[in-house]
Structures are given as structure tokens and as C-alpha cells.
DOVOMAR-745224 format. One line per field, with one value per atom (N, C-alpha, C): residue number from 1; residue in three letters; x, y, z; atom name. Coordinates in steps of 0.02 Angstrom, whole numbers, always signed. Layout:
# residues N
pos <- (NUM	...);
code <- (Ala	...);
u <- (X	...);
v <- (Y	...);
w <- (Z	...);
site <- (CA	...);
//
This chain:
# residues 160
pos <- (1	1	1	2	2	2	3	3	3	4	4	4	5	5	5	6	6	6	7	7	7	8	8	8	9	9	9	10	10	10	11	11	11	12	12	12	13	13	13	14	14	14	15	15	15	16	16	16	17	17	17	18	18	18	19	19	19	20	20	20	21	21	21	22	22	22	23	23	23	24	24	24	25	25	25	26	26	26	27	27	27	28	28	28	29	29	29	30	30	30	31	31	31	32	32	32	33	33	33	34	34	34	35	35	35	36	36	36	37	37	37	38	38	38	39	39	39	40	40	40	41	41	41	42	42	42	43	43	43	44	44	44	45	45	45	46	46	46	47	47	47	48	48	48	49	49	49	50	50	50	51	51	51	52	52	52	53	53	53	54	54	54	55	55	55	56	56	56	57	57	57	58	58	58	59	59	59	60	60	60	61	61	61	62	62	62	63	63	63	64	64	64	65	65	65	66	66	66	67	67	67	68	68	68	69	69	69	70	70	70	71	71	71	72	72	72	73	73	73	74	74	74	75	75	75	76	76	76	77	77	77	78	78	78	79	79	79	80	80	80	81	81	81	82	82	82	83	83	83	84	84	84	85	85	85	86	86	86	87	87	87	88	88	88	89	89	89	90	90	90	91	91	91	92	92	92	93	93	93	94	94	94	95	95	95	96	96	96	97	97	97	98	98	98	99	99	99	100	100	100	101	101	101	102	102	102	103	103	103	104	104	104	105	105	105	106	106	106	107	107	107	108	108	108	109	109	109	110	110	110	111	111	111	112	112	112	113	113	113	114	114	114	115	115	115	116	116	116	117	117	117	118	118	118	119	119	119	120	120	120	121	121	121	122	122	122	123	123	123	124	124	124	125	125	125	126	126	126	127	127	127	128	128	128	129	129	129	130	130	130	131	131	131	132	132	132	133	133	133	134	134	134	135	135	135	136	136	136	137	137	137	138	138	138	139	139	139	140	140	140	141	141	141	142	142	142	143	143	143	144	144	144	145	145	145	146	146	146	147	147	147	148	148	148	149	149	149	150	150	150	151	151	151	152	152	152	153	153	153	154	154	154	155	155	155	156	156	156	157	157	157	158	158	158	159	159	159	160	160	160);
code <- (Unk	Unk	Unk	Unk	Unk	Unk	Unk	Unk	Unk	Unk	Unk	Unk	Unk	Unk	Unk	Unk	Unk	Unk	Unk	Unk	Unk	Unk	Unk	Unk	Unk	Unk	Unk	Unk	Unk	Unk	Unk	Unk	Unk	Unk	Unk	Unk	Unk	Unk	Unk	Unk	Unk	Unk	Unk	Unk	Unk	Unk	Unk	Unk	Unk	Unk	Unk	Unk	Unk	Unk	Unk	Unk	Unk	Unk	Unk	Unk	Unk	Unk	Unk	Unk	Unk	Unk	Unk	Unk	Unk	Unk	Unk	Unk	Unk	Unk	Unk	Unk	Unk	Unk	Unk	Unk	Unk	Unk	Unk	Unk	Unk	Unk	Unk	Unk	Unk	Unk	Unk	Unk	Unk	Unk	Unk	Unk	Unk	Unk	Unk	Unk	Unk	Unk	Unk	Unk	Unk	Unk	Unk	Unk	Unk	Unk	Unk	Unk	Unk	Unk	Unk	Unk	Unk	Unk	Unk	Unk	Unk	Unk	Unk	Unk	Unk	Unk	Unk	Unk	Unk	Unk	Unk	Unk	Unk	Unk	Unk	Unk	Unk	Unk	Unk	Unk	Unk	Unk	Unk	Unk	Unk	Unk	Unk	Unk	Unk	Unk	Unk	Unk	Unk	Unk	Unk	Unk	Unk	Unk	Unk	Unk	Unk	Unk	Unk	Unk	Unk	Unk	Unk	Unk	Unk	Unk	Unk	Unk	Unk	Unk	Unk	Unk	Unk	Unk	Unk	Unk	Unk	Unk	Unk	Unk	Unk	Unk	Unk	Unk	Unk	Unk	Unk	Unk	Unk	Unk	Unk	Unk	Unk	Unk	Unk	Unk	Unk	Unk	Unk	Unk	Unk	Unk	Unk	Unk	Unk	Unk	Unk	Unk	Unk	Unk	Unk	Unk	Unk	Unk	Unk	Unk	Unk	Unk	Unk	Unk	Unk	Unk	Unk	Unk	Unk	Unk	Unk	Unk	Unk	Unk	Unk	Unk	Unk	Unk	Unk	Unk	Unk	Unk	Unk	Unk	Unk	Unk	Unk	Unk	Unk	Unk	Unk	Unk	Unk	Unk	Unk	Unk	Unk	Unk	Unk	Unk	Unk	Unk	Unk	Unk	Unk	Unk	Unk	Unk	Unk	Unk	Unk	Unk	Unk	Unk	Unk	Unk	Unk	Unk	Unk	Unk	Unk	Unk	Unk	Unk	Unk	Unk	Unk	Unk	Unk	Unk	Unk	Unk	Unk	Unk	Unk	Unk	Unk	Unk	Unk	Unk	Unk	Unk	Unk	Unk	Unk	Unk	Unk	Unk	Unk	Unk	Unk	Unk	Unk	Unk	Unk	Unk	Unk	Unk	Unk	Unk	Unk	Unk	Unk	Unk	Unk	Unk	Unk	Unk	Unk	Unk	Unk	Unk	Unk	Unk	Unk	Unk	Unk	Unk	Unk	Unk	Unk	Unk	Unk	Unk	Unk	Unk	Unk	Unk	Unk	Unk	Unk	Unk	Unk	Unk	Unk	Unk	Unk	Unk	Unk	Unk	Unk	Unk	Unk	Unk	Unk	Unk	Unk	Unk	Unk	Unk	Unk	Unk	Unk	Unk	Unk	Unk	Unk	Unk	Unk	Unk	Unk	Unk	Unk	Unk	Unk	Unk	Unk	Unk	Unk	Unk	Unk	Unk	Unk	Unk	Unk	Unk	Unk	Unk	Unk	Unk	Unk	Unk	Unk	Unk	Unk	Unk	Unk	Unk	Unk	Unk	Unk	Unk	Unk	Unk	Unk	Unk	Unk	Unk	Unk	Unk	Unk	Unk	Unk	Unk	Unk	Unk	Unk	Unk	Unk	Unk	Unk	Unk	Unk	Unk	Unk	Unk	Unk	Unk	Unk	Unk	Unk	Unk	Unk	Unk	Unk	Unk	Unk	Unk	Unk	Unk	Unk	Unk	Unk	Unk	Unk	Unk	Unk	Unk	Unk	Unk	Unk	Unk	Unk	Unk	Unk	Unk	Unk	Unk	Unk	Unk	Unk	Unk	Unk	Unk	Unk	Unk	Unk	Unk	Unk	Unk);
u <- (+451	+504	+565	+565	+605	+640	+634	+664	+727	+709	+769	+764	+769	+810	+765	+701	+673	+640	+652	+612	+547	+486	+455	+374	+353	+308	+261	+200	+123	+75	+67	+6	-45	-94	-170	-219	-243	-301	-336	-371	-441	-484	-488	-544	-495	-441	-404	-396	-415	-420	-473	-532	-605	-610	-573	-586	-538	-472	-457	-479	-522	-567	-639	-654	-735	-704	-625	-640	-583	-589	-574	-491	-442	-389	-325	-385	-326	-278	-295	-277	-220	-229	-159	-113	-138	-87	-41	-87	-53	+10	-26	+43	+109	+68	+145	+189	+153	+206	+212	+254	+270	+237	+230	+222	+185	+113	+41	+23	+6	-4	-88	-123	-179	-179	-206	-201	-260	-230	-264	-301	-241	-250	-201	-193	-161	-75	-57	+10	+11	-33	-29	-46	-4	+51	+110	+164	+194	+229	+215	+274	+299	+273	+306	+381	+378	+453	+505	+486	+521	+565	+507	+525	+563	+548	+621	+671	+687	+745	+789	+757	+769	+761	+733	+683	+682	+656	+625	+667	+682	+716	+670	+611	+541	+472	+419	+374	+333	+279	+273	+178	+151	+49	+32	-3	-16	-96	-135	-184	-202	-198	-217	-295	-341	-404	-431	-465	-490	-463	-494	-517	-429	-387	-330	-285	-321	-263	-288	-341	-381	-350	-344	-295	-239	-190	-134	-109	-158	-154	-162	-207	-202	-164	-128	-95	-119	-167	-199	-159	-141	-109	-133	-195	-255	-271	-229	-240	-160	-162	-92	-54	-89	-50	-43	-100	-85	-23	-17	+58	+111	+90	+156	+178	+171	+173	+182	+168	+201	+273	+273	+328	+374	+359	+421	+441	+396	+407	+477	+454	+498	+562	+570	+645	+659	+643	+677	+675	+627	+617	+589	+600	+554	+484	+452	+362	+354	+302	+303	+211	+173	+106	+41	+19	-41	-106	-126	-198	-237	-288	-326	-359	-410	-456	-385	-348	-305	-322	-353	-358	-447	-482	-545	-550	-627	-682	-687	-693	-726	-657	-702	-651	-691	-696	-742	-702	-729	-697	-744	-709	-757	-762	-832	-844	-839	-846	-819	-848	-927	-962	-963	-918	-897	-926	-976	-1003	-972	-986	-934	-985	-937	-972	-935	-974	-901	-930	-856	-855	-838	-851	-831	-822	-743	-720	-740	-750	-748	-688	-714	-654	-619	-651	-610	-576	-567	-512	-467	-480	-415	-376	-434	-373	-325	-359	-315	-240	-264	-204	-165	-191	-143	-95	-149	-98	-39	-44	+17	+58	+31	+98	+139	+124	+162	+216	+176	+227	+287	+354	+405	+446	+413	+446	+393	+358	+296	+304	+333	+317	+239	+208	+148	+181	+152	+147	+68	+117	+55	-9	+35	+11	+28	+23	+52	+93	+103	+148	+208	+207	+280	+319	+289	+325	+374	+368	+445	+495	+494	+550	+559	+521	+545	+562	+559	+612	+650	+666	+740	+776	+748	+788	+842	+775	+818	+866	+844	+883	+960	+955	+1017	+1062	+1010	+1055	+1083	+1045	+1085	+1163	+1140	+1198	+1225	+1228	+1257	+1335);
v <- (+424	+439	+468	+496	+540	+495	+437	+369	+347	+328	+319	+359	+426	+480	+450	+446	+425	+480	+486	+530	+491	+498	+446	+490	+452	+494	+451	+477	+447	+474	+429	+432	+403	+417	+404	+381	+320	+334	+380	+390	+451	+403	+356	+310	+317	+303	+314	+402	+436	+514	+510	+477	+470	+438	+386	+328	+392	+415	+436	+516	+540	+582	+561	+505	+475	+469	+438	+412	+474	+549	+602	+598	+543	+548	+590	+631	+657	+711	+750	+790	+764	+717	+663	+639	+629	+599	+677	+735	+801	+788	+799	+807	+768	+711	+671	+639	+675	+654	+750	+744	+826	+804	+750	+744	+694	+712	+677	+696	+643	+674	+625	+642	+603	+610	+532	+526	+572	+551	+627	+580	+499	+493	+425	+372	+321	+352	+407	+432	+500	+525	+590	+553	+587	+611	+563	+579	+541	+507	+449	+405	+373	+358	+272	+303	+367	+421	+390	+426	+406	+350	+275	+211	+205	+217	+214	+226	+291	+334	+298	+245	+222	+304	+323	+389	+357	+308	+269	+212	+192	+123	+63	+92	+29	+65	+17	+36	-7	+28	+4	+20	-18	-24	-50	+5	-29	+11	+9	-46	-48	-120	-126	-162	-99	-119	-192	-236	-287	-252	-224	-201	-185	-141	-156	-214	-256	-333	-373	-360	-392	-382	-292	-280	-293	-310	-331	-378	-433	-515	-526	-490	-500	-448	-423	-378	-323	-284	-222	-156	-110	-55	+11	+24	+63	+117	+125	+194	+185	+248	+252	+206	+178	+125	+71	+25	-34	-5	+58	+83	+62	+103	+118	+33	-31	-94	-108	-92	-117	-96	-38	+14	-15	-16	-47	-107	-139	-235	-232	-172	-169	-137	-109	-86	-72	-164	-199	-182	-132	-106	-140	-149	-187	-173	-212	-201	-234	-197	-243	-208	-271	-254	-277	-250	-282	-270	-324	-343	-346	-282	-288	-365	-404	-461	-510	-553	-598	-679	-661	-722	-731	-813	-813	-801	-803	-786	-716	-672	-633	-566	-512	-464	-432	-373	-336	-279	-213	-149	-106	-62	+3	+78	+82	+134	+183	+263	+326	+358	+334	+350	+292	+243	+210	+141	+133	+67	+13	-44	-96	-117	-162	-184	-251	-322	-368	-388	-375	-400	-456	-493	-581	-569	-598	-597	-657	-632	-650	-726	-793	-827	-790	-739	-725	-664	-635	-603	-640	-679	-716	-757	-773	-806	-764	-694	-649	-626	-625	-604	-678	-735	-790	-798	-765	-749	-704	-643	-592	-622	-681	-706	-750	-778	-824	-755	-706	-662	-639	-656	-664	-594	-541	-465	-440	-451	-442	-467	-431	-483	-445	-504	-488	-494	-447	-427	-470	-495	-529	-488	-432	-394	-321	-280	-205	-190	-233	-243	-252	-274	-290	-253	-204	-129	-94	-104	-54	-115	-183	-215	-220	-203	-202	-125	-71	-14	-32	-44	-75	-110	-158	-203	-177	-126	-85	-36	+12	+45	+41	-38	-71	-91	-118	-137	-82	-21	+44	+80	+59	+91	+35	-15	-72	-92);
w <- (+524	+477	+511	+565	+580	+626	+668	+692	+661	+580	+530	+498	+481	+437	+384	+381	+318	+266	+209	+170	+135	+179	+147	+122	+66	+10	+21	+49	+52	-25	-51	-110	-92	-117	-101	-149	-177	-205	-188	-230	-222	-170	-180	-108	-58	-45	+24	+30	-4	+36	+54	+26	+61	+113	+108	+196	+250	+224	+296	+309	+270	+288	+317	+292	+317	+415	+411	+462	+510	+501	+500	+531	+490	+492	+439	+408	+366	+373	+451	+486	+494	+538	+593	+523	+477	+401	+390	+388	+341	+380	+458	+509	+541	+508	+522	+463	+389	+356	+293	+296	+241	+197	+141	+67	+72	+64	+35	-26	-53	-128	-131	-184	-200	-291	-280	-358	-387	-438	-505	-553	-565	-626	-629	-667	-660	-677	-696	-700	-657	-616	-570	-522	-462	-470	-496	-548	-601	-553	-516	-466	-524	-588	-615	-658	-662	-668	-626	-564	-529	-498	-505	-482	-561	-606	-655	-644	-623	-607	-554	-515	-446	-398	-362	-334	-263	-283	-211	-205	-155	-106	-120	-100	-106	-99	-127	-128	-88	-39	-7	-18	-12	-34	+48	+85	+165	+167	+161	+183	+97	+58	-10	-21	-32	-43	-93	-82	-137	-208	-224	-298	-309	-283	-312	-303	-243	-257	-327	-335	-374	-453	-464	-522	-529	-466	-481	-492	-458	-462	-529	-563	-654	-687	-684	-707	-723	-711	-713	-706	-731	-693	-736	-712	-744	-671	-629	-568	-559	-507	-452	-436	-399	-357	-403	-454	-470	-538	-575	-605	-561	-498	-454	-449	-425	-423	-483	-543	-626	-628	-625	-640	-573	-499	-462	-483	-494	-519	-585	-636	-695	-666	-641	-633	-548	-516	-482	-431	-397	-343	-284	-225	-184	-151	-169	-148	-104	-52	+3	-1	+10	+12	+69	+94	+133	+117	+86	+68	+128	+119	+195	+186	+146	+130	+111	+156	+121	+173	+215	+257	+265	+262	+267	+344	+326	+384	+401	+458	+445	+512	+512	+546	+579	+649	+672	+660	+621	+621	+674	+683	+716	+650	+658	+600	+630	+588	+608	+684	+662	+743	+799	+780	+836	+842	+795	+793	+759	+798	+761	+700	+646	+601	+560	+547	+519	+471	+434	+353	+358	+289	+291	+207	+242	+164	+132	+53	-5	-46	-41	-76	-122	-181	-223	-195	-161	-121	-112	-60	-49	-90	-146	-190	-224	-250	-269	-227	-152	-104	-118	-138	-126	-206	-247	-307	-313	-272	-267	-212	-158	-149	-168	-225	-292	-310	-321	-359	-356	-382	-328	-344	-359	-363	-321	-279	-224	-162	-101	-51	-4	+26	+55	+123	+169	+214	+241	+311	+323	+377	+420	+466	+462	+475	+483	+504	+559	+624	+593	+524	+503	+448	+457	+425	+451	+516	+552	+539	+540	+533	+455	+421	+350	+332	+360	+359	+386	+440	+504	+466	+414	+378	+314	+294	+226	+263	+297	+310	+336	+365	+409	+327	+271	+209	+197	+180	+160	+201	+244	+302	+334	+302	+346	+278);
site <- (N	CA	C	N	CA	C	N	CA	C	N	CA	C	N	CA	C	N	CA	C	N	CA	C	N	CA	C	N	CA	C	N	CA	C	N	CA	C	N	CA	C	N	CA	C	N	CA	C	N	CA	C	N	CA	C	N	CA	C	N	CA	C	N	CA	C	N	CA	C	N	CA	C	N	CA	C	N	CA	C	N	CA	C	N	CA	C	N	CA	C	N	CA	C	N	CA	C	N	CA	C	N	CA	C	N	CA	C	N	CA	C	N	CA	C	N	CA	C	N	CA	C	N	CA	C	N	CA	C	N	CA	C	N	CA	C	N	CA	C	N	CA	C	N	CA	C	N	CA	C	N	CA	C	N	CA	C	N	CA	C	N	CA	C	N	CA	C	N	CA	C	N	CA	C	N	CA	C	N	CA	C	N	CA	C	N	CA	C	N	CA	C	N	CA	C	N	CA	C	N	CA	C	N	CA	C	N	CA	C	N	CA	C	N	CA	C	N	CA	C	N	CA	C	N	CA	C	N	CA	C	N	CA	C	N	CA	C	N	CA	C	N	CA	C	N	CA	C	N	CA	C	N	CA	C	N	CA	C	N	CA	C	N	CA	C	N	CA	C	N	CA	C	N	CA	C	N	CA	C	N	CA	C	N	CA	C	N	CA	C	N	CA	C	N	CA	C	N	CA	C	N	CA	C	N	CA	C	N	CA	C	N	CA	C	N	CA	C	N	CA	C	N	CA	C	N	CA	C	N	CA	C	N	CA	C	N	CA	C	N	CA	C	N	CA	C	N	CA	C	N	CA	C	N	CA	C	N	CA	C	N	CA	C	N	CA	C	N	CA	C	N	CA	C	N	CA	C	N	CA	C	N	CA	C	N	CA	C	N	CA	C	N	CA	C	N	CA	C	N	CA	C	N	CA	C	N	CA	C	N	CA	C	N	CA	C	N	CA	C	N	CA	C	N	CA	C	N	CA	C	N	CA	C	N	CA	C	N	CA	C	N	CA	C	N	CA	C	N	CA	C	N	CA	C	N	CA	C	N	CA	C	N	CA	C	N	CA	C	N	CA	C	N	CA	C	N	CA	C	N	CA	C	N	CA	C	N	CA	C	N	CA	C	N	CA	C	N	CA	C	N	CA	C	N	CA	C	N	CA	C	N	CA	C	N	CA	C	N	CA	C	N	CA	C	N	CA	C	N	CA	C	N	CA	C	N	CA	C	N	CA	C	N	CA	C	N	CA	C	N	CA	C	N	CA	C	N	CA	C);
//
């Protein structure tokens, strides 16, 4: 954040405070960003206020578990995040999202004590990730890798 003068707000499902504590990153999160919040509740902490107000530049969903691509591809917005993606979509905000399950076959992760383990995604994953990229107030992110050029990009619109 501090690269581009960014004021930027991390929210959490309640499962993403569990994964980056399972995988004892929530230390390295407190400290490199001021404002972590974890959801409470599909309106706590109240982001869909804010993305009204215009609050935020963009909203940005990086690593987006199945189960919420899954709600958004049908219009679901019953937690945090799948609101936060209703509420940016309605008042024009830009979403940028990465569906961890969006490509077939399979992935090797490393688990907390170090052992590898591979998932093999699900067709109906991917059809869901292939439905939110129809969605044309949604862009999908195809890698992670492509997050600093999509701040670099806004930020150059803002100040350009």
C-alpha cells in the first residue's frame, strides 16, 4: 500500500480468518495492512454503505473461495463479500476477482505443516468461474500476479 499512497481495507470472511490463521498468517496480514476487519454478518462490517457512498475506488475479492463464486454466479449476496460484489456491481464500482477453482485439472498446495496435498477441481466450479466471467460489471482475474498492474492501472487513472 504504501508503493502507491494506497488506503486499502482488508475484510475477511469468517473462513478466511480461519485459513490465514490455520496457515499462521494472520500475524504477517495485522502487520502489513492497518485495517482488517472480519465479517460479523452479511452487513458487518457495513462495507455495502460505503460502496454506495462511492468509499472505495474498487473492490477487489483475492483469493475467492468455491462456495462464494458459486453465490455470485447466481446472484446470492447472503455474507460479506457476496453483499460487498452486489452492492459494488449497483453503484458502478469496479470488481476485480480471483476464483481460486476457475481452471480444470488439478493444483499441488503445501499445507500448514508443510505437506503437499492436490485438489482436482470440480466441473461445477469452473463453470461457475466461467459464469462471473460473462459478467460484464466483474472482471476475473486470471492470476494474482495481476493485481499490482490493476492498482498501477487505477491509480495512474486517478492521477493521470
Amino acid at each position: 500500500s504504501e508503493r502507491y499512497d494506497l488506503d486499502i481495507k482488508v475484510y475477511l470472511s469468517k473462513n478466511g480468518e480461519l485459513v490465514m490463521k490455520w496457515y499462521n498468517l494472520w500475524k504477517d496480514l495485522k502487520e502489513m495492512f492497518s485495517k482488517v476487519s472480519v465479517e460479523h454478518g452479511a452487513n458487518s462490517p457495513f462495507i455495502a454503505g460505503q460502496l454506495q457512498m462511492g468509499k472505495f475506488d474498487l473492490f477487489l475479492v483475492c483469493p475467492m473461495s468455491a462456495n462464494t463464486a458459486a453465490k455470485i454466479a447466481h446472484g446470492i449476496a447472503d455474507s460479506l463479500l457476496t453483499n460487498g460484489v452486489a452492492q459494488a456491481a449497483k453503484a458502478k464500482i469496479p470488481i476485480y476477482i480471483y476464483p481460486a477453482d476457475q481452471y480444470a485439472g488439478s493444483v499441488t498446495t503445501i499445507l500448514p505443516d508443510g505437506k503437499e496435498m492436490t485438489l482436482y477441481m470440480r466441473d461445477v466450479d469452473i463453470e461457475n468461474a466461467d459464469r462471473l466471467k460473462r459478467m460484464p460489471e466483474i472482471t476475473v482475474l486470471e492470476s494474482i500476479r495481476e493485481i499490482e498492474g490493476v492498482v498501477r492501472r487505477h491509480v495512474e487513472g486517478i492521477n493521470g
